[in-house]
N, CA, C and O of each residue as an XYZ file, in Angstrom:
684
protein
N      99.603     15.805    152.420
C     100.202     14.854    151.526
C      99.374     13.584    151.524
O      98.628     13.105    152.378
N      99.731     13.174    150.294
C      98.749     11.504    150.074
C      99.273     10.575    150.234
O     100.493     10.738    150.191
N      98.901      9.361    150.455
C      99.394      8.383    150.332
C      99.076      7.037    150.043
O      98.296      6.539    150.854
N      99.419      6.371    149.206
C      98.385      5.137    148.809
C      98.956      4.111    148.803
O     100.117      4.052    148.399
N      98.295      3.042    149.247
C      98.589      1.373    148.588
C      97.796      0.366    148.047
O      96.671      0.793    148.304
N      97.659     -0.603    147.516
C      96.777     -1.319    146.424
C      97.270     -2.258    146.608
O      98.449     -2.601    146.691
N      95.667     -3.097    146.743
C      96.484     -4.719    147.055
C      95.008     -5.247    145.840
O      93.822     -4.921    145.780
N      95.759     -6.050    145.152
C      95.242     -6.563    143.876
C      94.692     -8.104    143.997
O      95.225     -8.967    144.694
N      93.327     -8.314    143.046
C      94.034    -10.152    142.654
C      93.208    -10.432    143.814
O      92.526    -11.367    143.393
N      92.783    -10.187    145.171
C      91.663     -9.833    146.401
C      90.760    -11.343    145.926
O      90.007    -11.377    144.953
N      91.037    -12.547    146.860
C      90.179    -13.338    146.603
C      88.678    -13.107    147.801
O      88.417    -13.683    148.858
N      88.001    -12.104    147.104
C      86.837    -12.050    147.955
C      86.083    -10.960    146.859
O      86.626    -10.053    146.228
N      84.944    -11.284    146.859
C      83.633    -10.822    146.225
C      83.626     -9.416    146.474
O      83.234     -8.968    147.551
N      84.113     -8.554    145.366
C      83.536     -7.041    146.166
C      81.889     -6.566    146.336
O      81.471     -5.463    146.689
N      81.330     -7.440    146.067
C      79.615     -7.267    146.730
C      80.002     -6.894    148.339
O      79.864     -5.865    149.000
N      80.613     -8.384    148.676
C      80.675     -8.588    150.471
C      82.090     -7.481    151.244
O      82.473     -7.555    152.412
N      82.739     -6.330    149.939
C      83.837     -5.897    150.727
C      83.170     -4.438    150.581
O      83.705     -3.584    151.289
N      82.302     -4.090    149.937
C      82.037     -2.774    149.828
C      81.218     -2.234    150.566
O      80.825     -1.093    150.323
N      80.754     -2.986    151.698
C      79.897     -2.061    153.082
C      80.934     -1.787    154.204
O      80.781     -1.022    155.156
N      82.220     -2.694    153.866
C      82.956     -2.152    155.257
C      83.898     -1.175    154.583
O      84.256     -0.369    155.442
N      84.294     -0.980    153.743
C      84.890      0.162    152.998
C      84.418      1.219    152.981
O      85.122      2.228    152.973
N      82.951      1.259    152.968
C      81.957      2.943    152.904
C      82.048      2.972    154.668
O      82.441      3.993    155.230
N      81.675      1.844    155.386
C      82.292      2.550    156.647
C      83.390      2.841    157.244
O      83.371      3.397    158.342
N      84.567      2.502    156.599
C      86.027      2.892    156.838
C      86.116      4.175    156.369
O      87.038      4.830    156.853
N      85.609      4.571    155.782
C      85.950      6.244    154.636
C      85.613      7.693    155.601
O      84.581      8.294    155.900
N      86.834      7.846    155.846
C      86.895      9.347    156.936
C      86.996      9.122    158.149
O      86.715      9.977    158.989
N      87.512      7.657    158.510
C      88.112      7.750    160.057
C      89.660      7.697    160.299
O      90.400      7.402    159.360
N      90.041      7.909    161.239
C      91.149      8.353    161.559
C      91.771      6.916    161.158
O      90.974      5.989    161.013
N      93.314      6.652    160.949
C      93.618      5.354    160.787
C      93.719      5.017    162.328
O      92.872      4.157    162.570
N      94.228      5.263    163.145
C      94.803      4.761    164.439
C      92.859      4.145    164.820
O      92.689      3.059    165.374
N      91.683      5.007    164.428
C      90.744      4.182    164.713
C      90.440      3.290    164.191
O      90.318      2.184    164.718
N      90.215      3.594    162.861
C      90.329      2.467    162.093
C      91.017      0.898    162.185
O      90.514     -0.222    162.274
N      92.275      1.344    162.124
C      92.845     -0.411    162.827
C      92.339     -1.041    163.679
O      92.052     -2.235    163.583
N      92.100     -0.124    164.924
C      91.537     -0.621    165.967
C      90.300     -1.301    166.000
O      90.086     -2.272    166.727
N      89.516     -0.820    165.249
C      88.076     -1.414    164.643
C      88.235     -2.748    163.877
O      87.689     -3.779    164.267
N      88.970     -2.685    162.824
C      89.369     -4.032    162.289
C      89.938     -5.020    162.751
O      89.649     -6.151    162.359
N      91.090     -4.734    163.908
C      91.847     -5.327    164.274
C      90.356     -6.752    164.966
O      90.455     -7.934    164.638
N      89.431     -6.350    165.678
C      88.802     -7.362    165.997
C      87.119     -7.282    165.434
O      86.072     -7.127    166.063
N      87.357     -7.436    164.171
C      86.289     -7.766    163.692
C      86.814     -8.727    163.081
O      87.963     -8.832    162.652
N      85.709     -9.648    163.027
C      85.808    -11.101    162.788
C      86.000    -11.479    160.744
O      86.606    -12.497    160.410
N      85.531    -10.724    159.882
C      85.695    -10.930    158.908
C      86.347    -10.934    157.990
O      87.142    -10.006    158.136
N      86.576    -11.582    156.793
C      88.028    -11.330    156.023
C      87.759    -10.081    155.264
O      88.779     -9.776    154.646
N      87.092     -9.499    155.125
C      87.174     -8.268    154.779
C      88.122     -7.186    155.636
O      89.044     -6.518    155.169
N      87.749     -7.194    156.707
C      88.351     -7.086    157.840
C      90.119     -6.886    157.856
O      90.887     -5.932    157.980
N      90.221     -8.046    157.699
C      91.545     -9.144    157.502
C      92.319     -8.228    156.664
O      93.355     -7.650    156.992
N      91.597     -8.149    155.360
C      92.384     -7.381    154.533
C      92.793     -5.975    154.344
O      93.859     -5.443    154.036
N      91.593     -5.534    154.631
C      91.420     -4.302    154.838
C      92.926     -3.669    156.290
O      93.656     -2.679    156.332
N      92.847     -4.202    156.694
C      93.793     -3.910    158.251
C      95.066     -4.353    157.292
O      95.980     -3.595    157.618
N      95.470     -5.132    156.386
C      96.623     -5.223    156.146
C      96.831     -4.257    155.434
O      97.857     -3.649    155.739
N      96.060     -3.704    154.280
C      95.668     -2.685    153.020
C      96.334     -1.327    154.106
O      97.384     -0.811    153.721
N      95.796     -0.884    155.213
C      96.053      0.260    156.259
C      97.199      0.099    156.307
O      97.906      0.531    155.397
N      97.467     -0.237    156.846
C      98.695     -0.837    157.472
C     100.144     -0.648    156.299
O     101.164      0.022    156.460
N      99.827     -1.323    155.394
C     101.326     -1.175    154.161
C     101.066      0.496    153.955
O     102.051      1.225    154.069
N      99.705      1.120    153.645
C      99.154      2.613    153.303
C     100.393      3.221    154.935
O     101.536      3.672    154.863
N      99.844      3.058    155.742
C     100.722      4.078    156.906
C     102.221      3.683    157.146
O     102.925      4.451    157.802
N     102.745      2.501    156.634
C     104.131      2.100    156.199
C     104.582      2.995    155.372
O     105.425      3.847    155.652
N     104.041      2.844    154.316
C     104.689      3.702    152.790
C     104.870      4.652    153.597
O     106.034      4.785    153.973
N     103.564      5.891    154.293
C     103.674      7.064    154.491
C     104.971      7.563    155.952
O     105.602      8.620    155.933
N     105.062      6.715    156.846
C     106.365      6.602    157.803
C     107.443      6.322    156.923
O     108.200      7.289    156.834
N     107.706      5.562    156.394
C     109.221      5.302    156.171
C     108.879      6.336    154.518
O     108.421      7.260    155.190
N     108.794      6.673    153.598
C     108.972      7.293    152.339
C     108.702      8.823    152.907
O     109.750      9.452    152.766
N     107.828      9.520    153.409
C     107.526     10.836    153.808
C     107.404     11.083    155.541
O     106.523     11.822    155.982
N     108.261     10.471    156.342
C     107.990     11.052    157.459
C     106.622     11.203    158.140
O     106.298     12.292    158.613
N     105.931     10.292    158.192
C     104.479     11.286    158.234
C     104.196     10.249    159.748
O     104.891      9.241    159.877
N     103.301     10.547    160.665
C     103.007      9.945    161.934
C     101.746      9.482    161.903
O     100.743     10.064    161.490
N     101.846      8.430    162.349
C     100.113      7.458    162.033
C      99.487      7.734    162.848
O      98.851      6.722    163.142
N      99.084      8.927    163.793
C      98.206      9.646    164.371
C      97.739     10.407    163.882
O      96.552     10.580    164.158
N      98.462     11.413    162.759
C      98.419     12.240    162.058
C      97.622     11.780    160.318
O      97.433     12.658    159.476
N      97.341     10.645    160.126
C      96.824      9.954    159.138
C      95.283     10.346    159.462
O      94.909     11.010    160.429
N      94.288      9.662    158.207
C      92.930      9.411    158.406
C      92.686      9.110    156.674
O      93.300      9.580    155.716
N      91.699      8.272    156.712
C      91.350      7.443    155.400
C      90.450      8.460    154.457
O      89.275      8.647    154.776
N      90.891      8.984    153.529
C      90.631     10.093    152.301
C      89.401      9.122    151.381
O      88.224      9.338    151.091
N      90.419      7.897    151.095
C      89.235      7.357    150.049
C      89.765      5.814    150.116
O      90.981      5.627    150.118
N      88.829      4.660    150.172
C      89.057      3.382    149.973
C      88.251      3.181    149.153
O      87.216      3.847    149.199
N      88.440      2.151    148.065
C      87.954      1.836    147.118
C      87.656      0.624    146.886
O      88.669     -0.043    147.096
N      86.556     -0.212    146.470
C      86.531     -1.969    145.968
C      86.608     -1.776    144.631
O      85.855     -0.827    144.411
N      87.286     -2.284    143.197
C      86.795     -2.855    142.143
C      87.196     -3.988    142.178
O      88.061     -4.621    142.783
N      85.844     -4.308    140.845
C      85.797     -5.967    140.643
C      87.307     -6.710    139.787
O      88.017     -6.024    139.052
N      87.468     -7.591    139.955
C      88.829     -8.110    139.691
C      88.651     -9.187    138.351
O      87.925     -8.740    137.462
N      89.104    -10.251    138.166
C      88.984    -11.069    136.856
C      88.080    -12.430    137.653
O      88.581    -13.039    138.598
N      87.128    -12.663    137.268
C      86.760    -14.128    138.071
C      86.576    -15.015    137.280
O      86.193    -15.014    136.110
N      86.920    -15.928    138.092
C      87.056    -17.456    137.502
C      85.999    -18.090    137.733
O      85.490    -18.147    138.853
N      85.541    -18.641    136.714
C      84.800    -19.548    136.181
C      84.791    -21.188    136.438
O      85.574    -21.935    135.852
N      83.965    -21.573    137.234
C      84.135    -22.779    137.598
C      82.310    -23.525    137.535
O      81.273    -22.864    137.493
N      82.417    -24.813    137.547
C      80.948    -25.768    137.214
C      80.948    -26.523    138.963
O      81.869    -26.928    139.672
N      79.275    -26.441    139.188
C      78.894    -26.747    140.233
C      78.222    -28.232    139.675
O      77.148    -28.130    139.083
N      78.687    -29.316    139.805
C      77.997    -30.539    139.503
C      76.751    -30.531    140.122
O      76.795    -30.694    141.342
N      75.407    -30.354    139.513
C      74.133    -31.659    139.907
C      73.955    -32.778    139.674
O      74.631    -33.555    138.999
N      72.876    -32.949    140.313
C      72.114    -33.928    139.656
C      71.526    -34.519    138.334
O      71.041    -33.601    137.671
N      71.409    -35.643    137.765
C      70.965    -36.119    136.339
C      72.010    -35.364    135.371
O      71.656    -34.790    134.342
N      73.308    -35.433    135.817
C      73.990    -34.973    134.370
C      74.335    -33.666    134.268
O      75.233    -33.187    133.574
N      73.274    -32.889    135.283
C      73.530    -30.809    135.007
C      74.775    -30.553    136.085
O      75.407    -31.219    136.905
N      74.744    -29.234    135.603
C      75.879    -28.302    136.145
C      75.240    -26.629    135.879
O      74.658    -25.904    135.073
N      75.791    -26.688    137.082
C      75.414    -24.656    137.500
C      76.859    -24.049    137.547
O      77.864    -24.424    138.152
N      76.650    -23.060    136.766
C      78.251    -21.727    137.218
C      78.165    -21.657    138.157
O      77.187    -21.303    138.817
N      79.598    -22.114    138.620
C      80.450    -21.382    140.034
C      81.258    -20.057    139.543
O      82.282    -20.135    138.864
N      80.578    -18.626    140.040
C      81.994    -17.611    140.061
C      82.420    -17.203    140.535
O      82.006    -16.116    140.939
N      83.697    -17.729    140.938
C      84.777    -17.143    141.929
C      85.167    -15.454    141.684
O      86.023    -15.216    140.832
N      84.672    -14.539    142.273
C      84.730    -13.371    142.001
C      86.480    -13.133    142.681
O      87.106    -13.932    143.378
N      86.891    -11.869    142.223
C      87.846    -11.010    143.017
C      88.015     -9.653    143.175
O      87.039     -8.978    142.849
N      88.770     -9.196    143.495
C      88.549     -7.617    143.884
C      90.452     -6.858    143.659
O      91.597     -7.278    143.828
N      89.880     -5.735    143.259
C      91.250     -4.923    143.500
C      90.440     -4.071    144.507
O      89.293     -3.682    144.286
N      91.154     -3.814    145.655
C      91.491     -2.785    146.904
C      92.574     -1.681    146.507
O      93.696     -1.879    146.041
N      91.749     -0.070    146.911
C      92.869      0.895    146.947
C      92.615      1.895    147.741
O      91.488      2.367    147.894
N      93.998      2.431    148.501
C      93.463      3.209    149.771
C      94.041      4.446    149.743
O      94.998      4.388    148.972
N      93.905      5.695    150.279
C      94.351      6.877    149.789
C      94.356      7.273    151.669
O      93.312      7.345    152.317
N      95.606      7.464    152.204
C      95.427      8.459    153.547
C      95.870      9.318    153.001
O      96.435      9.219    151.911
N      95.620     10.966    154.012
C      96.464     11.895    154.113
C      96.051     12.563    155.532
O      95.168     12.436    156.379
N      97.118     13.288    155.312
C      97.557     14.198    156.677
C      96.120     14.975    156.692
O      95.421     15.379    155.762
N      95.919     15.035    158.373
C      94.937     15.435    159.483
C      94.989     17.280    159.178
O      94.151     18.131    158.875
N      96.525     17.267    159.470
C      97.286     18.675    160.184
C      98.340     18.688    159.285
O      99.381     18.357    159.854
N      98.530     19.008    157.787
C      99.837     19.350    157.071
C     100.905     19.401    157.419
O     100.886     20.396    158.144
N     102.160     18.919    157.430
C     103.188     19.501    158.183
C     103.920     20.300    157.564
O     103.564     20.623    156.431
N     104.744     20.669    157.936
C     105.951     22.009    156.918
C     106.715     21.620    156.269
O     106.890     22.099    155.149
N     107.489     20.542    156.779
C     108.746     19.896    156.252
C     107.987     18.559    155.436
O     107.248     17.811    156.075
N     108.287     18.311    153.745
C     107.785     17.024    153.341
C     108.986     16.607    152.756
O     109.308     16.948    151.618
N     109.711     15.837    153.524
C     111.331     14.990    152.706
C     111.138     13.897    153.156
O     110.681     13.503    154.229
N     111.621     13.268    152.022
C     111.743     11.962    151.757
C     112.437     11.350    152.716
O     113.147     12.153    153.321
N     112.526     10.166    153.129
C     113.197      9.484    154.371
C     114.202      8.475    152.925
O     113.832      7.744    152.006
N     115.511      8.946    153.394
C     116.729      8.368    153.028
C     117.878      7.860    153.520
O     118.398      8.263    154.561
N     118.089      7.437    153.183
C     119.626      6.826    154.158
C     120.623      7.379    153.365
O     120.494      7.191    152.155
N     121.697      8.088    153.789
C     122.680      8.185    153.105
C     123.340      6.811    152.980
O     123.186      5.903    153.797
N     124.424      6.721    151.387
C     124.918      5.821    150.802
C     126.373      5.261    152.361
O     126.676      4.276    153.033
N     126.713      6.445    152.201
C     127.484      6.640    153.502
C     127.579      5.750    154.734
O     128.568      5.191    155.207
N     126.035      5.754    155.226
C     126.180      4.700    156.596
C     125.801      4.113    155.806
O     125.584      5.074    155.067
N     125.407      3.068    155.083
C     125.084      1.997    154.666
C     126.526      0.768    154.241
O     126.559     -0.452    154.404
N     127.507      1.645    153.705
C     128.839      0.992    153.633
C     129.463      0.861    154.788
O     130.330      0.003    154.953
N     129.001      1.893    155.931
C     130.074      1.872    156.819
C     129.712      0.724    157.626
O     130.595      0.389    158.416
N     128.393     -0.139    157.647
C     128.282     -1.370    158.506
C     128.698     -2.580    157.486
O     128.445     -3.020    156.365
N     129.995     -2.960    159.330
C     131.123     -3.930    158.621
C     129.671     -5.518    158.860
O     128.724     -5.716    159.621
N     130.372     -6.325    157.611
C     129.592     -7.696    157.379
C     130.433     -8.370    158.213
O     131.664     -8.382    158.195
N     129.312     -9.200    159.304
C     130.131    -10.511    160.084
C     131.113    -11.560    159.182
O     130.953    -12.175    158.128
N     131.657    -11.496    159.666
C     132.902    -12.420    158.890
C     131.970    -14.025    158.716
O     131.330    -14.117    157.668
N     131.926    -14.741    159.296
C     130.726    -15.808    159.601
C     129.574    -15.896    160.293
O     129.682    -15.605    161.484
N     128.178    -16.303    159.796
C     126.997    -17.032    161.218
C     127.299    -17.225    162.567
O     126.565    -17.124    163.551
N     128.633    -17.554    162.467
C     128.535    -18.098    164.211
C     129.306    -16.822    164.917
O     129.372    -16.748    166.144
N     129.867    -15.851    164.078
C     130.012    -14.899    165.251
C     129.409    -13.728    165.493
O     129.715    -12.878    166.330
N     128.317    -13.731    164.521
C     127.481    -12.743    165.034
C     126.716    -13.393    166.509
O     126.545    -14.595    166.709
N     126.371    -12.427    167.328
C     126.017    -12.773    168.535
C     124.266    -12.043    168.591
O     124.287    -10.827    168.402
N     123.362    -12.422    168.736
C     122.438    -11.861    168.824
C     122.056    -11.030    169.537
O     121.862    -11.184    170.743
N     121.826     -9.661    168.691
C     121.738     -8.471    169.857
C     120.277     -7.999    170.203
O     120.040     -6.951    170.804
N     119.120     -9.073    169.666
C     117.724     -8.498    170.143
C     117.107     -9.253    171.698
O     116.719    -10.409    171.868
N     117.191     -8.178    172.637
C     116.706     -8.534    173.967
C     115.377     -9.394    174.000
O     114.380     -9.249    173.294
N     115.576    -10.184    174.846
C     113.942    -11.193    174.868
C     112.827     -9.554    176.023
O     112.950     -8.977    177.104
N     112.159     -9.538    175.177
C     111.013     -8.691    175.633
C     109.822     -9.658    176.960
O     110.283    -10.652    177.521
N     109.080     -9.413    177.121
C     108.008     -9.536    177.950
C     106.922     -9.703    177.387
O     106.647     -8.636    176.839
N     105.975    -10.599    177.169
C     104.662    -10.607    176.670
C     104.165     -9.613    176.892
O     104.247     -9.150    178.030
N     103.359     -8.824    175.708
C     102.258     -7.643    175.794
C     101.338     -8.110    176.525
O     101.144     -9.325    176.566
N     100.543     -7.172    177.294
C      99.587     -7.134    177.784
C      98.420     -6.799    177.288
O      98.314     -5.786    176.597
N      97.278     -7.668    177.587
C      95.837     -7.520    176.262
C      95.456     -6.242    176.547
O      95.746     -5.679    177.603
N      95.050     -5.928    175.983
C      94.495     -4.688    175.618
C      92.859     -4.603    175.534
O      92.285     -5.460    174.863
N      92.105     -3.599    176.195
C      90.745     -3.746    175.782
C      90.118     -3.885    174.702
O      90.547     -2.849    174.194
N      89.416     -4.330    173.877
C      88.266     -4.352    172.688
C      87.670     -3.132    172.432
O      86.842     -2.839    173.294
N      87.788     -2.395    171.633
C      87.217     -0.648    171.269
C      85.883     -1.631    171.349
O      85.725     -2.846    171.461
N      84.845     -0.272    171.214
C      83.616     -0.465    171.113
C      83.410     -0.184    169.600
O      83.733      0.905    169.125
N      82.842     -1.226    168.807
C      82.121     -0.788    167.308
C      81.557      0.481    167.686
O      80.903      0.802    168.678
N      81.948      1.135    166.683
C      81.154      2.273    166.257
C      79.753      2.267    165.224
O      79.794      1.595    164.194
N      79.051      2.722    165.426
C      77.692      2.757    164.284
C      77.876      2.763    162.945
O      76.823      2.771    162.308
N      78.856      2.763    162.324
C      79.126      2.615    161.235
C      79.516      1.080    160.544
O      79.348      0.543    159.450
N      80.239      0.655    162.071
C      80.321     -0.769    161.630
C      78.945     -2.091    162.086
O      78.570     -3.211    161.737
N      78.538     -0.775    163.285
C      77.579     -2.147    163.547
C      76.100     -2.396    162.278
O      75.158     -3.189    162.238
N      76.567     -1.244    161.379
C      75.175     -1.667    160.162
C      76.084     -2.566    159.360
O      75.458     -3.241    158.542
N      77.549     -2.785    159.372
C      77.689     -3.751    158.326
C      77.472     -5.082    158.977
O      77.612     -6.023    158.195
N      77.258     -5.304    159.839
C      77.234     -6.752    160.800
C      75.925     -6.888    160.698
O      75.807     -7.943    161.322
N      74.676     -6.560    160.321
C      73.055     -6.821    160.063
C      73.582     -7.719    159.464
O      74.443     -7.712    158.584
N      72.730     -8.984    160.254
C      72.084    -10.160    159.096
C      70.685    -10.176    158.647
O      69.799     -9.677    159.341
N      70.447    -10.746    157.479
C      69.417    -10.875    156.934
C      69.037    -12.712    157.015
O      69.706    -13.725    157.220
N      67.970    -12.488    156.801
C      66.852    -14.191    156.793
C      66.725    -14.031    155.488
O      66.381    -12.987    154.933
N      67.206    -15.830    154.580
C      66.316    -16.346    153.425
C      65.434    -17.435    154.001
O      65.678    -18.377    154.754
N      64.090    -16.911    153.276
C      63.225    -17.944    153.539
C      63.095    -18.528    152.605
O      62.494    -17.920    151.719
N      63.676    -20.343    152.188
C      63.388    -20.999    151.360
C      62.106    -22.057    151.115
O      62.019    -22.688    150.062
């Protein structure tokens, strides 16, 4: 089964989003996050949120387990850009273009499963939870947890460490 989400309107240049996208394409998601989660760029940034709503939809609408995911197809197109003037000197002006991007991501299942139903709530329990009469007597029932503990840094994989090459202009 597939599953997709699209995040539109992307204030970032798809020149600068389309090398980490060709290296996102065919890894598992659970690696994937992990890879983004600490890379420093807003590509990055977005991309990990883009995953992320993609393995949402697929848990809560189809049952599906985000181990059991891996990235089918991510996509950059170019978006509408805005047009803006770079003041010089003596009177001139240079185009500023604010480029943008539409993002779209396609997982599917690793290992097919048998059963594909929809995750529903019956109408049923949904009436049967009674509404607090007022704010002040609901009592808060979420336990104070414990700070997580850090977690190691995956190692980049070769796929990401060619999008991190810098290049020299010599002016």
């Amino acid at each position: 089964m597939e599953v997709r989400a699209i995040a539109k309107f992307t204030r970032i240049s798809p020149k600068k989003a389309r090398p980490m996208a060709r290296a996102m394409r065919g890894l598992t998601v659970t690696n994937a996050l992990d890879q983004l989660k600490y890379h420093q760029s807003k590509t990055a940034k977005l991309f990990y949120k883009l995953i992320k709503s993609a393995v949402n939809n697929a848990s809560n609408n189809y049952n599906l387990k985000e181990d059991n995911l891996k990235i089918k197809n991510l996509t950059v197109n170019t978006g509408p850009t805005m047009k803006r003037y770079w003041f010089r000197s003596h009177g001139a002006a240079d185009p500023l273009l604010k480029r943008s991007s539409h993002f779209a991501v396609i997982v599917e299942e690793i290992k097919p499963t048998l059963i594909k139903k929809r995750a529903t709530t019956p109408k049923s329990e949904v009436a049967a939870v009674p509404a607090a009469a007022s704010p002040m007597d609901a009592a808060p029932a979420a336990p104070i947890l414990a700070p997580k503990a850090k977690l190691p840094r995956p190692k980049l994989t070769q796929r990401l460490k060619k999008v991190l090459t810098r290049r020299t202009t010599n002016k």
